[in-house]
N, CA, C and O atoms as CSV, one atom per row, in Angstrom:
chain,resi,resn,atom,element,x,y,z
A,1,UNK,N,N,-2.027,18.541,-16.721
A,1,UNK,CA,C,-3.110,18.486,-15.771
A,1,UNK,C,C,-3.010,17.171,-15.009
A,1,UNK,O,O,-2.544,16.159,-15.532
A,2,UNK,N,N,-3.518,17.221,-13.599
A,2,UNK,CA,C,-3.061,16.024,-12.907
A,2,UNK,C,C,-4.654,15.494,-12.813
A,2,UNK,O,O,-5.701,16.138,-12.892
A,3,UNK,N,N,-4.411,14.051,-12.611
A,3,UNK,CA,C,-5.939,13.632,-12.056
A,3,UNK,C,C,-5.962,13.510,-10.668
A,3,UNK,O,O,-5.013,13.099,-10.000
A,4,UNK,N,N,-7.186,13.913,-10.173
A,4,UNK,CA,C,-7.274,14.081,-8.781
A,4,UNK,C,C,-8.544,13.762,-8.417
A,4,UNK,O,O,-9.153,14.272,-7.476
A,5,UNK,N,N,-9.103,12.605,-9.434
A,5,UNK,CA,C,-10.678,11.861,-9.173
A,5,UNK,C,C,-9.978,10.655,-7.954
A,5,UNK,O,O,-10.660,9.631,-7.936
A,6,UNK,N,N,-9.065,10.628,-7.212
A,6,UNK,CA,C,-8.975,9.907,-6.338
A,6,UNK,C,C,-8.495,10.529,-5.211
A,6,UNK,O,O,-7.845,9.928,-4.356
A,7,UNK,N,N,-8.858,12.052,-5.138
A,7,UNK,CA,C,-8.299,12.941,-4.033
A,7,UNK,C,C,-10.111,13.220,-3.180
A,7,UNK,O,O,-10.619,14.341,-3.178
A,8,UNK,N,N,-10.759,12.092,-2.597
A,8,UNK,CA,C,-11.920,12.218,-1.990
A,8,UNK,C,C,-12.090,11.506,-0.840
A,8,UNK,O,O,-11.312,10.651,-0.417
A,9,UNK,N,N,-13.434,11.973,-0.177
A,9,UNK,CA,C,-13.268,11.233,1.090
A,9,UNK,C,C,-14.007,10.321,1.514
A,9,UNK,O,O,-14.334,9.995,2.655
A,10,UNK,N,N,-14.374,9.728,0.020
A,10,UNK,CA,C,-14.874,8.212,-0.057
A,10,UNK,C,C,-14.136,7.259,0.001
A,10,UNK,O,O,-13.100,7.449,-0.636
A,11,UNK,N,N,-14.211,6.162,0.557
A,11,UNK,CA,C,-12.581,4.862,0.341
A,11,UNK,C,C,-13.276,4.453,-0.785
A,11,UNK,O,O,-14.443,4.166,-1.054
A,12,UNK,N,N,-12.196,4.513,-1.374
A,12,UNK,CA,C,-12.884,3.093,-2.971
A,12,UNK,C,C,-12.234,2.044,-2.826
A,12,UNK,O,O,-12.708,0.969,-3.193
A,13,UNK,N,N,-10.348,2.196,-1.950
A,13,UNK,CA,C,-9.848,1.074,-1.823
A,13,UNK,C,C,-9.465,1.076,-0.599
A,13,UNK,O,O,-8.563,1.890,-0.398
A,14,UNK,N,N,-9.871,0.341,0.525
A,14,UNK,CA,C,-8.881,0.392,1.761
A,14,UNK,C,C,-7.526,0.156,1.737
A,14,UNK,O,O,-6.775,0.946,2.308
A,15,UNK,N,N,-7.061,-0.896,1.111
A,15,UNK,CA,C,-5.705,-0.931,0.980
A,15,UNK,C,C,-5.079,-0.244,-0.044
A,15,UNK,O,O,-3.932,-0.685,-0.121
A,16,UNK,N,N,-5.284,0.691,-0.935
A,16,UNK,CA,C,-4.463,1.671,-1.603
A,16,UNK,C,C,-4.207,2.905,-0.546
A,16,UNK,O,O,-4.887,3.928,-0.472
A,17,UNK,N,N,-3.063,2.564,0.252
A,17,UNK,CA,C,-2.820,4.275,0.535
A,17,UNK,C,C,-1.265,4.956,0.486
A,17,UNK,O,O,-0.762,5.868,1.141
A,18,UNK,N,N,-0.791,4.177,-0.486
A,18,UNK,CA,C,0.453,4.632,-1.415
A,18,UNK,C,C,0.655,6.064,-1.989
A,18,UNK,O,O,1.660,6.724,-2.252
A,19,UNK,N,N,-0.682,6.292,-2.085
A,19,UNK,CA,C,-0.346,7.407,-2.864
A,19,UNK,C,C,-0.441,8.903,-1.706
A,19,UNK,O,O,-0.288,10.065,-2.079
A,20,UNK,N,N,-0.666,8.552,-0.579
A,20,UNK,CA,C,-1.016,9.366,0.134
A,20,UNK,C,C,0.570,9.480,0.924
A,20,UNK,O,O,0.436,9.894,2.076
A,21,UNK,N,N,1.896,9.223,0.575
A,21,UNK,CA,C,2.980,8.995,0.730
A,21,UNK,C,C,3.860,9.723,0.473
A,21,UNK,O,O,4.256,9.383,-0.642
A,22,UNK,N,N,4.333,10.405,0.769
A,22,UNK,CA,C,5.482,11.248,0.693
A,22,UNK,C,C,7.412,10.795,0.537
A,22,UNK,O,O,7.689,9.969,1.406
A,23,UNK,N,N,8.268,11.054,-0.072
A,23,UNK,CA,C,9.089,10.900,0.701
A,23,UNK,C,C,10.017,11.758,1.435
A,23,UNK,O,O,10.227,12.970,1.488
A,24,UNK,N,N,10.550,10.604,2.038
A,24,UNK,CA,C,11.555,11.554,3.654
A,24,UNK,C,C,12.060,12.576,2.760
A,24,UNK,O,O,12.042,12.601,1.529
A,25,UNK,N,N,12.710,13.773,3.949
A,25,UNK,CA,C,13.831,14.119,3.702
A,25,UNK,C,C,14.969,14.513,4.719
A,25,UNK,O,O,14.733,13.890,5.754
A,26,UNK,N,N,16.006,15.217,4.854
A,26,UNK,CA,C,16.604,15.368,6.536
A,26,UNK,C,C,15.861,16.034,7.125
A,26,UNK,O,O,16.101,16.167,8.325
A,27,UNK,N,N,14.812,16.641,6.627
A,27,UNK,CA,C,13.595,17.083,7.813
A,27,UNK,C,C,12.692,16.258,8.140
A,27,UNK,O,O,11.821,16.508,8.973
A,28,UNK,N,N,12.775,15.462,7.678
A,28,UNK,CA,C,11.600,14.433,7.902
A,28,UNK,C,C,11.653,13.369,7.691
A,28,UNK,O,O,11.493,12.928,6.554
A,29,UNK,N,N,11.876,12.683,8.650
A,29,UNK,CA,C,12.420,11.222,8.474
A,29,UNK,C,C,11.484,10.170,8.190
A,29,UNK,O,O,10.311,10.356,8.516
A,30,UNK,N,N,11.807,9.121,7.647
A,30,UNK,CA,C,10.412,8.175,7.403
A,30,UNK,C,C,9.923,7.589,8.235
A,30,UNK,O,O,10.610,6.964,9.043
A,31,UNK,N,N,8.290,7.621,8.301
A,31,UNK,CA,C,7.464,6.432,9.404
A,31,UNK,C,C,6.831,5.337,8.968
A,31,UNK,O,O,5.950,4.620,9.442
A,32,UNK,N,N,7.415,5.344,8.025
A,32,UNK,CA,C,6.593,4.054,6.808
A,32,UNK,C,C,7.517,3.806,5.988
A,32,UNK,O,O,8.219,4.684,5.486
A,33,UNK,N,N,7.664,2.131,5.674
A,33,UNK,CA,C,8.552,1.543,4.812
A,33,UNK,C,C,7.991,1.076,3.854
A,33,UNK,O,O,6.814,1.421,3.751
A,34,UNK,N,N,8.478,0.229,2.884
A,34,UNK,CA,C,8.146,-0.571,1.621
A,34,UNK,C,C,8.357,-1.720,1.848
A,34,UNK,O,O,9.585,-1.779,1.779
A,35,UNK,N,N,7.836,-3.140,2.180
A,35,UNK,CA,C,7.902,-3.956,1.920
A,35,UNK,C,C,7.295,-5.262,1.087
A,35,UNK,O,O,6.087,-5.166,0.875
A,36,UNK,N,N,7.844,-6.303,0.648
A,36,UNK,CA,C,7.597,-7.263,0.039
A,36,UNK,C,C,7.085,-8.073,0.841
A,36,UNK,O,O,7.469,-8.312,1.986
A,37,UNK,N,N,5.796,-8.734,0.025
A,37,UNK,CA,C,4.784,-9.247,0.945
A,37,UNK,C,C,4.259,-10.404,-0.305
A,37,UNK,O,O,3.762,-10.101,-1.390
A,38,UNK,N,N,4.566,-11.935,0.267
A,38,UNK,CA,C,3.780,-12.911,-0.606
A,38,UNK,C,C,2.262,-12.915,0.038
A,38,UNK,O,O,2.170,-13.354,1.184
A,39,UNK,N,N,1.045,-12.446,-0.634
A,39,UNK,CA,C,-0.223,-12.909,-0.470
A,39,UNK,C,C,-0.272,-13.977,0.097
A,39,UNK,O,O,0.140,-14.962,-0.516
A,40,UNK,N,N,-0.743,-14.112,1.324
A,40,UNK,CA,C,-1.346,-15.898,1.500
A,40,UNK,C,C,-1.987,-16.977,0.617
A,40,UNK,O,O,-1.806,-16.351,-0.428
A,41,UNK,N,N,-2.419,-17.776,0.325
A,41,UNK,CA,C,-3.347,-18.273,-0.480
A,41,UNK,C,C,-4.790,-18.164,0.553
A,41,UNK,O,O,-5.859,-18.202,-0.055
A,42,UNK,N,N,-4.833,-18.064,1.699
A,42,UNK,CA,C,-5.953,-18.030,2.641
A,42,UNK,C,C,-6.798,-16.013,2.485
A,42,UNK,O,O,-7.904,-15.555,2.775
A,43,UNK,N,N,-5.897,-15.583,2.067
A,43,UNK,CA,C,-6.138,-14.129,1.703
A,43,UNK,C,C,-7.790,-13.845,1.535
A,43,UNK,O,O,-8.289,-14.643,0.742
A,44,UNK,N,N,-8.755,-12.878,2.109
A,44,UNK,CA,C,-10.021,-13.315,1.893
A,44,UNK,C,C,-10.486,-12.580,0.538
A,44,UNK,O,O,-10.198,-11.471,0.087
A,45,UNK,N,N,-11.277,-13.568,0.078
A,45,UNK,CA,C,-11.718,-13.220,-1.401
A,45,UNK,C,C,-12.113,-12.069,-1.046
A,45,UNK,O,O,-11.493,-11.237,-1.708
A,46,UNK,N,N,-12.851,-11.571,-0.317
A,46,UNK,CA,C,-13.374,-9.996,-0.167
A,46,UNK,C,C,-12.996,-8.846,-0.784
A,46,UNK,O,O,-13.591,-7.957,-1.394
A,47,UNK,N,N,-11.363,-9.168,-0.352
A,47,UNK,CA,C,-10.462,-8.297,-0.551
A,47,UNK,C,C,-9.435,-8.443,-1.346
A,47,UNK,O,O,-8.492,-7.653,-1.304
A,48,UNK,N,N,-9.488,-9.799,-2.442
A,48,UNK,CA,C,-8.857,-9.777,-3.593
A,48,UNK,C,C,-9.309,-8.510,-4.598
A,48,UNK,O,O,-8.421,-7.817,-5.094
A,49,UNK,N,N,-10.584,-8.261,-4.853
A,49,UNK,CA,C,-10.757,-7.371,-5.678
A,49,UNK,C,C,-10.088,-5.909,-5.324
A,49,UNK,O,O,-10.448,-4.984,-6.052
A,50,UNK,N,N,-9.110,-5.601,-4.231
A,50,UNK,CA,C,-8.917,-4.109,-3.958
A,50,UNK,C,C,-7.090,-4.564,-4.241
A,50,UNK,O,O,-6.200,-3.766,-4.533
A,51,UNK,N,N,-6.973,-5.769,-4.082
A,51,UNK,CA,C,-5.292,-6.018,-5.147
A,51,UNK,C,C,-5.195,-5.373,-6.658
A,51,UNK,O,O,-6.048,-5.583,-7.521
A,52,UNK,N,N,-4.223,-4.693,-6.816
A,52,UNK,CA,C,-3.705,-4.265,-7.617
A,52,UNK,C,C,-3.179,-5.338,-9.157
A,52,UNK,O,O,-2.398,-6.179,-8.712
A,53,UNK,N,N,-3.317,-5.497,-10.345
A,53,UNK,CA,C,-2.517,-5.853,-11.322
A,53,UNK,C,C,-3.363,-7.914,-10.739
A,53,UNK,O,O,-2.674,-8.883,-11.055
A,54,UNK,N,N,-4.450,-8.120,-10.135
A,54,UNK,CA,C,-4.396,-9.455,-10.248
A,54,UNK,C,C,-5.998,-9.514,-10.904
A,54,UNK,O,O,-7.021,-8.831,-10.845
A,55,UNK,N,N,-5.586,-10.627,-11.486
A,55,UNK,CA,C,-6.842,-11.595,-12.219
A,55,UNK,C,C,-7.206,-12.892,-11.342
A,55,UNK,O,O,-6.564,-13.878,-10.979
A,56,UNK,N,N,-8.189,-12.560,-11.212
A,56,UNK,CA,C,-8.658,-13.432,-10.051
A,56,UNK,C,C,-9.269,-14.730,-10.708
A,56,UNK,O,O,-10.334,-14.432,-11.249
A,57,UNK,N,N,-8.960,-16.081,-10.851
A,57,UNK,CA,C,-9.496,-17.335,-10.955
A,57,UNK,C,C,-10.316,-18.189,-9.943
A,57,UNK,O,O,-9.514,-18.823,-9.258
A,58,UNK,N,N,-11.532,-18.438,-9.603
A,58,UNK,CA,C,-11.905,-19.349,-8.462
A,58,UNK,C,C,-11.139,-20.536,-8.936
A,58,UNK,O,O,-11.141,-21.415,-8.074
A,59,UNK,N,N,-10.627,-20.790,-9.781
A,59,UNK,CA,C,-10.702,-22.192,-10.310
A,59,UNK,C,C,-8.929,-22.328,-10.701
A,59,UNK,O,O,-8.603,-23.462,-11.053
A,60,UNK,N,N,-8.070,-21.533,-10.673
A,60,UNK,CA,C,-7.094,-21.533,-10.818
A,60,UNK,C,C,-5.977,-20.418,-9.401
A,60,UNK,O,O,-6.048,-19.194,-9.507
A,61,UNK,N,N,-5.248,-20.915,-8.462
A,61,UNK,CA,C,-4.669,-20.093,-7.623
A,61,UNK,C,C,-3.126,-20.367,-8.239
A,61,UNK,O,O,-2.494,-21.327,-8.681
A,62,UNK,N,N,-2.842,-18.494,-7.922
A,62,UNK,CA,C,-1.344,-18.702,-8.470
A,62,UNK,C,C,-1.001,-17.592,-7.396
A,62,UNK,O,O,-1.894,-16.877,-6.942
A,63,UNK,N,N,0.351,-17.465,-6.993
A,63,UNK,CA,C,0.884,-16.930,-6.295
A,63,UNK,C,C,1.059,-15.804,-6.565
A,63,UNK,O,O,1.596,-15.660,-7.663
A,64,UNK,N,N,0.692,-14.302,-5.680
A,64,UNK,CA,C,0.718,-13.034,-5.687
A,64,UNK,C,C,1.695,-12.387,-4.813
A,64,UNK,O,O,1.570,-12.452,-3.590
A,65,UNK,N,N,2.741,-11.715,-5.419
A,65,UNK,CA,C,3.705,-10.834,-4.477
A,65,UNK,C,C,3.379,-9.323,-4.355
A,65,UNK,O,O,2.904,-8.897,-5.408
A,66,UNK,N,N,3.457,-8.675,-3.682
A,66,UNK,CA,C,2.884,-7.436,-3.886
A,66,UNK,C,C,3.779,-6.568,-2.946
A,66,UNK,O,O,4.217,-7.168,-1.964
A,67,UNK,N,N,4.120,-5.264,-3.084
A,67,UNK,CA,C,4.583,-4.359,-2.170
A,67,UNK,C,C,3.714,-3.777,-1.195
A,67,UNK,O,O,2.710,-3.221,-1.642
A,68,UNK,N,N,3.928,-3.789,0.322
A,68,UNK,CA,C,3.326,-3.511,1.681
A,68,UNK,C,C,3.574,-2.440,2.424
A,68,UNK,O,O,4.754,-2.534,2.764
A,69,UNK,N,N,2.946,-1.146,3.011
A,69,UNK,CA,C,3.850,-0.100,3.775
A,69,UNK,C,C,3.475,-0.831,5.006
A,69,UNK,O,O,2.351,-1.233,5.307
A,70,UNK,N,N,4.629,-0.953,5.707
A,70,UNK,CA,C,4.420,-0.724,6.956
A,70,UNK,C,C,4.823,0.449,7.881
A,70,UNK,O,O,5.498,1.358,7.396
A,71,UNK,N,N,4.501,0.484,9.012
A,71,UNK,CA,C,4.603,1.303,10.044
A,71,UNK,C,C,6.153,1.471,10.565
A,71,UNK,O,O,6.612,0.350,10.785
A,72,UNK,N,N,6.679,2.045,10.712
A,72,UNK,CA,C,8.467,1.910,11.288
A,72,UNK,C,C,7.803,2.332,13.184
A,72,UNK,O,O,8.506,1.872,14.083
A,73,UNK,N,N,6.756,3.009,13.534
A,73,UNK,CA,C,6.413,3.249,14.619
A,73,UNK,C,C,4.955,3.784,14.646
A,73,UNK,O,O,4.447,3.937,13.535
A,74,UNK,N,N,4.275,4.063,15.620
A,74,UNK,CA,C,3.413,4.434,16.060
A,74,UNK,C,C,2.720,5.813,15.353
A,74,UNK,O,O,3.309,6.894,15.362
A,75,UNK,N,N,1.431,5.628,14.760
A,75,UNK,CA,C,1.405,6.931,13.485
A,75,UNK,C,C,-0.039,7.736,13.861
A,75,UNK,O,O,-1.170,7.326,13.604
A,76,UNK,N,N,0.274,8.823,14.449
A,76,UNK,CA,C,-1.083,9.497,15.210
A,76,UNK,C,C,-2.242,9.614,13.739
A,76,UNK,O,O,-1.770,9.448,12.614
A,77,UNK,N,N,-3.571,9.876,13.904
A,77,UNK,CA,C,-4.198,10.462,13.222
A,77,UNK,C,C,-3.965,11.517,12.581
A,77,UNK,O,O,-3.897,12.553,13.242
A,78,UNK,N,N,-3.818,11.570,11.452
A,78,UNK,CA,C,-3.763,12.991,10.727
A,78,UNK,C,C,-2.637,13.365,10.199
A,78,UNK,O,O,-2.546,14.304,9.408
A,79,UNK,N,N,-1.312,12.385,10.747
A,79,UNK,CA,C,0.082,12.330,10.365
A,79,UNK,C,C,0.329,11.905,9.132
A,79,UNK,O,O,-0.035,10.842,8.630
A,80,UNK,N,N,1.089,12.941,8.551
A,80,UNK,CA,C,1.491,12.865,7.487
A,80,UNK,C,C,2.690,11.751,7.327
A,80,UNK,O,O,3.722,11.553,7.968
A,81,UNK,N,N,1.969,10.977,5.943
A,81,UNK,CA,C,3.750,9.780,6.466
A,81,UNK,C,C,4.487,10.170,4.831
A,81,UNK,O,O,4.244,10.679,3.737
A,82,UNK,N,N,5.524,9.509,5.632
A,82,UNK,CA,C,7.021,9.859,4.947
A,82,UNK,C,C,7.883,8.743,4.654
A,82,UNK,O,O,8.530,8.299,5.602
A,83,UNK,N,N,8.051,8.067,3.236
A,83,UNK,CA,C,8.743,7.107,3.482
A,83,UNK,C,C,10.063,7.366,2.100
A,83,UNK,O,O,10.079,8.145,1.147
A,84,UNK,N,N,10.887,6.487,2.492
A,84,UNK,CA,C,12.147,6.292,1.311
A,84,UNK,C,C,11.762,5.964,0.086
A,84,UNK,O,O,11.704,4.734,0.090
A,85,UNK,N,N,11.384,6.477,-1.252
A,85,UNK,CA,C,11.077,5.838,-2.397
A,85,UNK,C,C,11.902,4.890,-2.976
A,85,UNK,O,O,11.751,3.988,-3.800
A,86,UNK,N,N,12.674,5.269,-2.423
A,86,UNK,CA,C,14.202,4.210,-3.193
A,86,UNK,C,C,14.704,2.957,-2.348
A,86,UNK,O,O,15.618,2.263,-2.793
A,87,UNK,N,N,14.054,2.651,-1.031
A,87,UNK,CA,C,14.256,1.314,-0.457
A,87,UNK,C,C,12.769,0.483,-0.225
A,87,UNK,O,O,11.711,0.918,0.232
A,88,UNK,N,N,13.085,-0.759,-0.678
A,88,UNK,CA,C,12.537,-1.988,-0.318
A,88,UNK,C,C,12.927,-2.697,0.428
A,88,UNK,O,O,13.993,-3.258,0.172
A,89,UNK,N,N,12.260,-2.974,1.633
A,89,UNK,CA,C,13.192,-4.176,2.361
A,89,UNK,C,C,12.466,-5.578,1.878
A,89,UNK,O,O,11.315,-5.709,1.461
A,90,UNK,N,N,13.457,-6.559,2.054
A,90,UNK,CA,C,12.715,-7.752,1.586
A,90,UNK,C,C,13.054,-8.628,2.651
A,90,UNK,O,O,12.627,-9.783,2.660
């Protein structure tokens, strides 16, 4: 059985949308990549809590790397994206 308590059309996380990701295939080429992304330290606390795997210290800052999709081009509403599971660019 799969879980699908995160298949709704509430945001719980703005920046989780990994999972909404597909990958390419020769029909469908990718519009979204994987990249490596060092957190700023200026990063706004707001939105530390929607990071993945971090423990947040006011009182201690340590450096956060995290994986980023970006856009390879221009992505209409409603488009389904498609990216390489097997490349990271760094």
């Amino acid at each position: 059985m799969s879980d699908s308590t995160w298949l709704t059309s509430e945001i719980h996380n703005p920046l989780a949308v990994g999972q909404y990701v597909n990958n390419c295939s020769n029909d469908r080429a990718a519009n979204v990549c994987y990249q490596e992304f060092d957190v700023p330290a200026v990063f706004p606390v707001e939105l530390k809590q929607y990071l993945p795997n971090i423990a947040y210290s006011y009182d201690k800052q340590s450096p956060l790397r995290c994986v980023v999709l970006v856009a390879l081009r221009d992505i209409s509403q409603g488009e389904e994206l498609f990216s390489n599971y097997y490349t990271i660019v760094s």
